[in-house]
C-alpha positions in Angstrom: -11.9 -24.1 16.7 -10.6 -24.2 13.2 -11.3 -21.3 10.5 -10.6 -21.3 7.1 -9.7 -18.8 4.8 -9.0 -18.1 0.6 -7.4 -15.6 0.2 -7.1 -13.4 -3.2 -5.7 -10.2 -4.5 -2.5 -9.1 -6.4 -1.8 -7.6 -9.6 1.0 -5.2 -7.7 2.3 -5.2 -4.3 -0.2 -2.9 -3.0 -2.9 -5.7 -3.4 -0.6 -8.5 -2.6 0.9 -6.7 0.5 -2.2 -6.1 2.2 -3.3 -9.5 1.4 0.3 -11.2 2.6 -0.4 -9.0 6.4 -4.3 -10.1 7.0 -2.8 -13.5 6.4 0.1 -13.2 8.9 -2.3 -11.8 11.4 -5.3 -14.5 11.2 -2.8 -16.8 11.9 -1.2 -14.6 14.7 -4.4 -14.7 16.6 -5.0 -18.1 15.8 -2.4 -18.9 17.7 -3.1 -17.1 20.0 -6.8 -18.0 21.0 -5.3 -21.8 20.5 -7.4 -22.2 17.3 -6.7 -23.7 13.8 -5.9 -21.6 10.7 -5.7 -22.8 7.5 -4.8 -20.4 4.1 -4.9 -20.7 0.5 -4.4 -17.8 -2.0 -5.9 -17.3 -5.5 -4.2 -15.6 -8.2 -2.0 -15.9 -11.5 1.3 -17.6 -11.3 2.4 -15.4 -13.9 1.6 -11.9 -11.6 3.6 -10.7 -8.6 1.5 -12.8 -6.6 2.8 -15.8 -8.0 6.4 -15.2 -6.9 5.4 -13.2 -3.8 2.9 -15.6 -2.1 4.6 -18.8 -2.2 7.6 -17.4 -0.9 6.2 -16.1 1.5 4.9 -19.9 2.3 1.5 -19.8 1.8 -0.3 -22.5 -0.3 -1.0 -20.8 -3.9 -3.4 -21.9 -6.4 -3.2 -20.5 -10.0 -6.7 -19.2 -11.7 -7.2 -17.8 -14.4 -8.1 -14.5 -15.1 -8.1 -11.6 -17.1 -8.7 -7.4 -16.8 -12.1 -6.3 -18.0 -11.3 -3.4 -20.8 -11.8 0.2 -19.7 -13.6 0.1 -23.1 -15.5 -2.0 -25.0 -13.5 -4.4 -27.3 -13.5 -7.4 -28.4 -10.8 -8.0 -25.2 -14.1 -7.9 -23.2 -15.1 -11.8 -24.7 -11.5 -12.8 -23.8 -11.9 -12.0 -20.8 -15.3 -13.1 -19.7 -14.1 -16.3 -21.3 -11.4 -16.3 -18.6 -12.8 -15.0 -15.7 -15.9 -18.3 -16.3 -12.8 -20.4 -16.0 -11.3 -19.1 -13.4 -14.8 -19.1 -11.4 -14.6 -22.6 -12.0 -11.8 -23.5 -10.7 -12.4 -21.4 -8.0 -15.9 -23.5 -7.1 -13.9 -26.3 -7.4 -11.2 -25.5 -5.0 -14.3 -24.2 -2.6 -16.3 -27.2 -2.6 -12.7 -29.4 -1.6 -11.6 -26.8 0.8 -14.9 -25.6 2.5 -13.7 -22.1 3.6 -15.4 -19.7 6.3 -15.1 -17.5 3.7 -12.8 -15.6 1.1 -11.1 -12.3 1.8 -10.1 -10.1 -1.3 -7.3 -7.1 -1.8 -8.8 -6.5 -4.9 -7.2 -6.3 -8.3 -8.7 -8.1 -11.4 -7.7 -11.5 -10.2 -9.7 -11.7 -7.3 -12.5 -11.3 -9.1 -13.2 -15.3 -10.7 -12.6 -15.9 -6.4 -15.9 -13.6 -5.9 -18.2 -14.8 -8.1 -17.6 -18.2 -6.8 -18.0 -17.3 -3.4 -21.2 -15.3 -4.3 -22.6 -18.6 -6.3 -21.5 -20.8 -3.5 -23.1 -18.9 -0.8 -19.6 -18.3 1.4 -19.4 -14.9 2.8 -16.7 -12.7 1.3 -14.7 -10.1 3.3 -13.3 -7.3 1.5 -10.0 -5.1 2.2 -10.0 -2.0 0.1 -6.5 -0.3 1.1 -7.0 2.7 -1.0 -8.9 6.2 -0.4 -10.5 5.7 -4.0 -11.8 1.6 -5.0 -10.5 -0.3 -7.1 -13.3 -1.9 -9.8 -13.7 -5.9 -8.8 -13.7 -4.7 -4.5 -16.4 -1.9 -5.2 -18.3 -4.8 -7.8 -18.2 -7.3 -5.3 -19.0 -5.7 -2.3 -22.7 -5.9 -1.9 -23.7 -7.6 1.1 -20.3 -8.2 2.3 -18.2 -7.1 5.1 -15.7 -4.1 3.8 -12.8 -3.0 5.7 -11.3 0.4 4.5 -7.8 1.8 4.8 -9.2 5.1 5.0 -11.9 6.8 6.9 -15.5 8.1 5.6 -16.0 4.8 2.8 -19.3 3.9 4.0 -21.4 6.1 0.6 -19.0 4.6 -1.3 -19.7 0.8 -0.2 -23.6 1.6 0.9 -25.0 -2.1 0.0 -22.2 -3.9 2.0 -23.6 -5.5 4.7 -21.2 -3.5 6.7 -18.2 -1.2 6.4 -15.7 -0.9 9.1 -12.3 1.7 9.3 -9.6 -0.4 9.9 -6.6 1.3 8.4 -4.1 -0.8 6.2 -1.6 -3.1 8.1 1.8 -1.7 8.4 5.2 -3.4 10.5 4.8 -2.7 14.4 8.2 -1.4 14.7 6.9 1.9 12.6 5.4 3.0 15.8 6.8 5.1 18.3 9.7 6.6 16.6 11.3 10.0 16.7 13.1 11.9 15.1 16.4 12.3 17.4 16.5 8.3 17.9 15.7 7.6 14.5 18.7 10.3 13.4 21.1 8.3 15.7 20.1 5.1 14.6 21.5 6.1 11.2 24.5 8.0 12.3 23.1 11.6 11.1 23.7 14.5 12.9 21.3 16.7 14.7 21.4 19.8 12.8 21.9 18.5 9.3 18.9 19.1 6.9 18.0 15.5 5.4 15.5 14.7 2.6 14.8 11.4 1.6 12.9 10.2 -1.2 11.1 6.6 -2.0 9.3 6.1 -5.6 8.3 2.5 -4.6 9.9 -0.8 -5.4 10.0 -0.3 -9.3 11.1 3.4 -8.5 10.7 6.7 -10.1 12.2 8.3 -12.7 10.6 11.6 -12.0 11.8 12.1 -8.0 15.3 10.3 -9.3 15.4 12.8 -11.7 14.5 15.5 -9.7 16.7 14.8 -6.5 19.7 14.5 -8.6 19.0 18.0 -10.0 18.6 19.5 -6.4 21.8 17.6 -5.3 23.7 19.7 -7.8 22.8 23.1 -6.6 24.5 25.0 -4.9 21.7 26.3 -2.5 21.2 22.6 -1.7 24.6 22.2 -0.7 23.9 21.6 3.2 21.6 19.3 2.6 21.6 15.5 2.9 19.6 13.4 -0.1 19.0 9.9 0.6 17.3 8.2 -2.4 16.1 4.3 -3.0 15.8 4.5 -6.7 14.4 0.8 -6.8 15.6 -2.3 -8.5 14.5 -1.2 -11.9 15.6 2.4 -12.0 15.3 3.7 -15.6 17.7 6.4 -14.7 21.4 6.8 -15.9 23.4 7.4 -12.8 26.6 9.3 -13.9 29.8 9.4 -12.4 29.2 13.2 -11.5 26.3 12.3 -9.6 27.8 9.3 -8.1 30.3 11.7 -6.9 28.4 14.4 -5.3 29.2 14.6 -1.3 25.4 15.6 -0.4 24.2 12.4 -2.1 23.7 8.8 -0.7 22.1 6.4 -3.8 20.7 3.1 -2.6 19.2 0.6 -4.3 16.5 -0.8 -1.3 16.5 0.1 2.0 15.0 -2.1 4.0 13.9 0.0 6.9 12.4 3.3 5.0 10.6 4.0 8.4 13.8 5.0 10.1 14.4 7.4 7.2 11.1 9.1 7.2 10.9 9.2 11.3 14.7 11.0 10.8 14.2 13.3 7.6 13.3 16.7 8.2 11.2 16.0 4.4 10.3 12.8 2.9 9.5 12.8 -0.6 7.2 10.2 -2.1 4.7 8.4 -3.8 1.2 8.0 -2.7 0.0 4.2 -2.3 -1.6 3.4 0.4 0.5 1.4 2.3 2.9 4.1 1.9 0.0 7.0 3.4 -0.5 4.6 6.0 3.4 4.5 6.9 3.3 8.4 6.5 1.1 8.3 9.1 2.9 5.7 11.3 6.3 7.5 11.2 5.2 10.8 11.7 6.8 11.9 8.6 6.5 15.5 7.1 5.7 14.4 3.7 5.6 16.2 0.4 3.6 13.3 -1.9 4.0 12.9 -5.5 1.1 10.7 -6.9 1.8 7.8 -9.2 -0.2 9.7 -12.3 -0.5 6.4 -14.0 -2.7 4.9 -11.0 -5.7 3.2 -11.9 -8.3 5.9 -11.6 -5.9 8.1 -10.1 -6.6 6.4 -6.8 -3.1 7.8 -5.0 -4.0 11.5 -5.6 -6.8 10.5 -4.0 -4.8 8.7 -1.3 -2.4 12.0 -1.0 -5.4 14.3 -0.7 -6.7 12.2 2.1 -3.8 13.3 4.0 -3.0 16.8 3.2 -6.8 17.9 3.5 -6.0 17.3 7.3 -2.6 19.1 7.3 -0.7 15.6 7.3 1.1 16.4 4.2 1.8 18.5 1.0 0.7 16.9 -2.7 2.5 18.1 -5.8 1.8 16.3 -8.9 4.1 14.5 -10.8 3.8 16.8 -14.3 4.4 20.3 -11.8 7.4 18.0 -10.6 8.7 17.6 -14.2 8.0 21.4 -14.3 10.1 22.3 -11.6 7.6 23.9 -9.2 8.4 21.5 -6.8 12.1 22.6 -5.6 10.4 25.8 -4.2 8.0 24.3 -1.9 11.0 21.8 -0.8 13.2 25.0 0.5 10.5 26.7 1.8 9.7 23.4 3.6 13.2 23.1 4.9 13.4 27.0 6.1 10.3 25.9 8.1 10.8 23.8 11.3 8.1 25.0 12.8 5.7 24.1 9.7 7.2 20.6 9.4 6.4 20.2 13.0 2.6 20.9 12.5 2.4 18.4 9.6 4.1 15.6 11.7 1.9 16.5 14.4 -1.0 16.3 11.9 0.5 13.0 10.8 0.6 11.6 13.8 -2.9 11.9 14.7 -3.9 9.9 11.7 -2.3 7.1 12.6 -3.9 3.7 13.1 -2.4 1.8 15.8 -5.1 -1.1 16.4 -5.3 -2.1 12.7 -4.5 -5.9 13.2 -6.7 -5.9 16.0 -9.5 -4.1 14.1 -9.2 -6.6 11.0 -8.9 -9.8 13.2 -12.0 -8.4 14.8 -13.8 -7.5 12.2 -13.4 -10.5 10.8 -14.1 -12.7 13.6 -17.4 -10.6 14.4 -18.5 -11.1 10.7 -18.2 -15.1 10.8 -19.6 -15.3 14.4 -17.7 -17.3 17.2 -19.1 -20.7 15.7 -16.4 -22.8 13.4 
């Protein structure tokens, strides 16, 4: 049997990311089952999704495409003007490629991708990876299949054909960790307090700015502070705070699982991909949505978490107000509080998620090629 599949979101990683995993796993249990899989993505060469796709070595077609205004404007002609070209492209491709069906991530350039598959009559699949949806998924998503990252979507996305919980896709290895391996694995001891704090891949100059303050304190001085302040850190790093002894800067860390498994608090931002490796980990998070979010969709993600125990949210401005260094000793003085939200996080976790999508999937099409 063969299957094919367009593919389209991006935008930012957390479109392009989930979009990049359902790929890897249609193939995965292609081969599997002994079947055929073939893959093109849709998107702009000029977004992250042109650099991030083809490398990694998928088949990428440019369209064209533009953000609809969050008011009106004259932007809103420019963009219709765009999005009709980008549709026809996007028929064209479809009537040479002759997909099952397209699968969006969402983000505005998924959106000339859509309408062709709605014109065209191929059925579209939709991933929406965060708690709150983003415009062009929650647009297109009448009488489609809709897969959720988190639980309870199914108001929200009421004229999909149908709505299925899958989670977002996160690396296998997340799974199963613990704290004392994890600790060992990075050669920290036992009994040393550790925090370690992510802002994302761009970074963030609020928790950079924040952690460096707490390094300097002296009531923070027996604690650890592992920061990746991203490629694009906007902060000055200083030789005194290059200097401090409690302090370990790093640009990427490439396993950020091991960290959050070992730390006895993880501080960090709330995209979904990052909830979901919350959850994976078993990490006693304090989260610190992105404020500039497109309609605030990670305090959204944070509170999805926390409501259940699995975490603590403080926003960003009470960060720049310094109420969060409180709740971060009080956190550390707890053990027996951090144990209840790893616990909490824990039982959040979705382990099946490749399985669920490839079946979800697969049910939606039918076992027919």
């Amino acid at each position: 049997m063969e299957r094919r599949y367009i593919i389209t979101g991006g935008g930012t990683s957390g479109h392009i990311n989930p979009a990049l995993a359902i790929a890897d796993l249609l193939k995965q249990d292609a081969a599997k089952n002994g079947d055929e899989c073939k893959i093109i993505f849709t998107g702009r060469k000029e977004g992250l999704e042109g650099e991030l796709v083809p490398k990694a070595g998928y088949d990428f077609r440019n369209v064209e495409s533009l953000p609809m205004p969050y008011k009106p404007s004259f932007k809103v002609l420019k963009t219709m003007s765009a999005n009709r070209k980008g549709r026809k492209q996007c028929l064209s491709l479809i009537n040479d490629f002759k997909p099952d069906c397209v699968i969006s991530t969402g983000g505005y350039v998924s959106a000339p991708l859509l309408m062709a598959a709605k014109k065209a009559g191929i059925p579209v699949m939709i991933h929406e990876a965060n708690a709150f949806p983003g415009r062009a998924n929650k647009l297109f998503a009448k009488g489609a299949l809709v897969m959720t990252g988190f639980p309870n979507q199914e108001s929200i996305f009421s004229k999909a054909s149908k709505v299925v919980y899958t989670g977002n896709p996160v690396r296998s290895n997340m799974f199963g960790l613990t704290k004392e391996e994890s600790r060992k694995t990075l050669g920290i001891a036992p009994d040393r307090k550790l925090v370690f704090t992510m802002g994302g891949s761009l970074g963030s100059a609020t928790l950079t700015n924040f952690i460096f303050a707490c390094a300097k304190k002296p009531e923070f001085a027996d604690v650890k502070f592992v920061i990746s302040v991203g490629k694009h850190n906007s902060v000055e790093i200083t030789d005194d705070v290059k200097s401090l002894p409690n302090l370990e800067i790093r640009e990427y860390i490439d396993r950020p699982d091991l960290y959050m498994s070992a730390a006895d608090c993880s501080i960090l931002r709330a995209g979904a991909v990052t909830c979901a490796e919350i959850t994976a980990t078993g990490a006693c998070a304090i989260m610190v949505p992105y404020p500039f979010a497109a309609h605030d969709h990670q305090t959204y993600n944070a509170n999805s978490l926390a409501d259940k125990g699995a975490g603590i949210v403080v926003s960003d401005e009470d960060v720049k107000a310094g109420k969060l260094a409180p709740v971060l000793t009080d956190l550390l003085n707890d053990p027996e509080r951090q144990d209840q939200i790893r616990k909490a996080s824990l039982s959040l976790a979705i382990r099946d998620t490749g399985e669920r999508i490839t079946e979800a999937i697969k049910t939606s099409l039918g076992n027919n090629p």
